[in-house]
N, C-alpha and C positions, 0 to 999 in steps of 0.2 A: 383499534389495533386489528390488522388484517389477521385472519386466521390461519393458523400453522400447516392444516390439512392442503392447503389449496397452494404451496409452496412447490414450485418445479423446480427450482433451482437455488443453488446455495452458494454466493462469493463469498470469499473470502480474504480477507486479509494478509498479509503473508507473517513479516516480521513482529514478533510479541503475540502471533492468534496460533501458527502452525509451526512457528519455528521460533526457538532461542538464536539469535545472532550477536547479540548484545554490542551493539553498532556505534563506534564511541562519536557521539553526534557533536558533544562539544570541540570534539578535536576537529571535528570534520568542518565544521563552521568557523572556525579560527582558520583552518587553512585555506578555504573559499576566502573571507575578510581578507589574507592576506593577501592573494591574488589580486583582490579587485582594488586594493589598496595599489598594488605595483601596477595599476594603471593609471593611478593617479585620478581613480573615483572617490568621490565623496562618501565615506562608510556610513554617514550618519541616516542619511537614506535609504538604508537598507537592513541594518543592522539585528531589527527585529523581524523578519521575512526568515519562513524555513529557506534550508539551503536550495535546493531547485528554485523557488520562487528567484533570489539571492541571487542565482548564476543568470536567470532570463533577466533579471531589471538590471544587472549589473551587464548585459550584453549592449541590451539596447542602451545605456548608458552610451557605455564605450564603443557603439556607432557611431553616435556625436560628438564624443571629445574625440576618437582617434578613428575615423573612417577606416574602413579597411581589417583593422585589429581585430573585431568582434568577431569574426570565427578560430584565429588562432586562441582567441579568452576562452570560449566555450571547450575548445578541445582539450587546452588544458584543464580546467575549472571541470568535466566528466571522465578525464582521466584522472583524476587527483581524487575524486570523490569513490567512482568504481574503485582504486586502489583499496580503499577503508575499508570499503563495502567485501570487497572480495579478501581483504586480512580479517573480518571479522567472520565473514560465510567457515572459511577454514576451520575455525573455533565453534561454530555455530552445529543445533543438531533437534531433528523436529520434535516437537514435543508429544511426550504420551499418548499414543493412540491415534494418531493423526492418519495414518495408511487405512487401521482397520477401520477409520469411521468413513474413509471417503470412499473404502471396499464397497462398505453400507450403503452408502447414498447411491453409487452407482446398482446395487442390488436391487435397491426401489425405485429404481429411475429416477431417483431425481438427481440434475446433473449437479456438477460442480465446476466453481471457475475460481481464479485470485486475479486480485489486483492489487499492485503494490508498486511504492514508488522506489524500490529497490531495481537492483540492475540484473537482466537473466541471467547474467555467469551468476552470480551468487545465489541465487534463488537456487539454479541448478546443481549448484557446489552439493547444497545443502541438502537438496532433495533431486539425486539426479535421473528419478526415475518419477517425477512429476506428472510428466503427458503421461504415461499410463491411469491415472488417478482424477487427472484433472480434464475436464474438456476444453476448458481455455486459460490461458495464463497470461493478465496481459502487465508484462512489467512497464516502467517509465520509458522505454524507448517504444514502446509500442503505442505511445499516444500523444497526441498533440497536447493535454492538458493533463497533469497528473492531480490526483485528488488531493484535496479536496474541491479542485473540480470536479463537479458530478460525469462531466465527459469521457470519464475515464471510468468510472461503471458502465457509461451507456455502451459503450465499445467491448467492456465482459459481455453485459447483455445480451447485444443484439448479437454477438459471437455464438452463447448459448442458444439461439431461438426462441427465446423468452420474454414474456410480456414483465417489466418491472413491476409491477400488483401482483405476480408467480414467483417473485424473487429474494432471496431473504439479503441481507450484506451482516457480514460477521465479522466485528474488527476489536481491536484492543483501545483502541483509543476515538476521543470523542470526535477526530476527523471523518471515520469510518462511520461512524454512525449519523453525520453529518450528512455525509457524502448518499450517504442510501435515505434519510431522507429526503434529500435533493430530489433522488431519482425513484422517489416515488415506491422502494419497496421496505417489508417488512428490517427492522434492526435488530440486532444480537450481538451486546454485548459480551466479550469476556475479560476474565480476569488474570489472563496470564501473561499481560505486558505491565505498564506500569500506570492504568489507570483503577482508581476505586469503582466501586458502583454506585457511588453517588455520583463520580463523576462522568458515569457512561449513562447514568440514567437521569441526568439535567442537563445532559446532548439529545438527549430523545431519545434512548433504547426502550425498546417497546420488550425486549427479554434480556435477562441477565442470565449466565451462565458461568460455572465456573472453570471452564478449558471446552476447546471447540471439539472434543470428540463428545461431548455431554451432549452436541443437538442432536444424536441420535433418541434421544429421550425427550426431544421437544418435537421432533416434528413425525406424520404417521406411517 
């Protein structure tokens, strides 16, 4: 386990790590399915793909059956989903301590960034005074692959000026901790989405924690 001391920077995850949204996911997949059903895609192919993944195979699907359609599918299919996203942001509100520990981190220098596969109206809804706190924010429009492609930390990364071995990734679920071991930095689990810690720490979490304002106690 890389050592805490030598940590320059800290991503983070956004929804269930720094913010309550409570994102109603099944709904939101039932209404992708039915989309790509009204294109006369096969569902069975896709069925179990998170929803992003879900809307790109079901694009390039429907380039082959219906030439041409695939970008009217997508537009619907991130208009449809941003919609949920942004009905849930409204409800949504950061959890405890989230400002004064990223005060912190900025106090010590060490920077901060998120990455989520969330959309920036609702990221923003929710925390609309983010860039003052954050040095980089890179939601799902901000990258070509969303995690858990590691691509999409490396693009928090190298936004921070940060070597990934300098880098911590803080997330709720075993994606995030996936995704930072991909790329090569330290992991931190918490416990305020809806994984356990046995399940953050047989993804690899090298620290458990119980809410993300607690790494001011983990790292120096």
């Amino acid at each position: 386990m890389k050592a805490t001391s030598s940590i320059h920077a800290v991503i983070f995850d956004f929804d269930g790590t720094l913010a309550k949204l409570n994102i109603d996911f099944p709904l939101m997949r039932q209404a992708v399915l039915d989309l790509v059903g009204a294109y006369g895609v096969p569902l069975n192919e896709m069925s179990n793909l998170y929803v992003l993944e879900m809307i790109k195979a079901a694009r390039e699907l429907i380039s082959e059956i219906h030439p041409k359609k695939e970008e009217a599918f997508l537009e619907q299919a991130v208009a449809l989903i941003t919609k949920i996203e942004i009905e849930a942001a409204k409800k949504g509100e950061l959890i405890g301590g989230t400002r004064d520990m990223l005060a912190e981190l900025k106090r010590r220098n060490i920077k901060a960034g998120v990455v989520t596969r969330n959309c920036k109206a609702a990221v923003t809804m929710v925390f609309p005074d983010i860039f003052n706190y954050c040095d980089s924010v890179i939601t799902r429009e901000m990258t070509r692959n969303v995690k858990p492609h590691p691509e999409h930390l490396f693009v928090a990364i190298r936004s921070l000026g940060v070597a990934p071995e300098l880098s911590s990734m803080v997330g709720d679920h075993p994606i995030d901790i996936k995704i930072g071991k991909d790329a090569g930095t330290l992991t931190i689990g918490v416990l305020t989405g809806y994984s356990t810690s046995d399940e953050l720490l047989k993804a690899g979490a090298d620290i458990i924690i119980n809410k993300a304002a607690d790494i001011i106690g983990v790292l120096p």
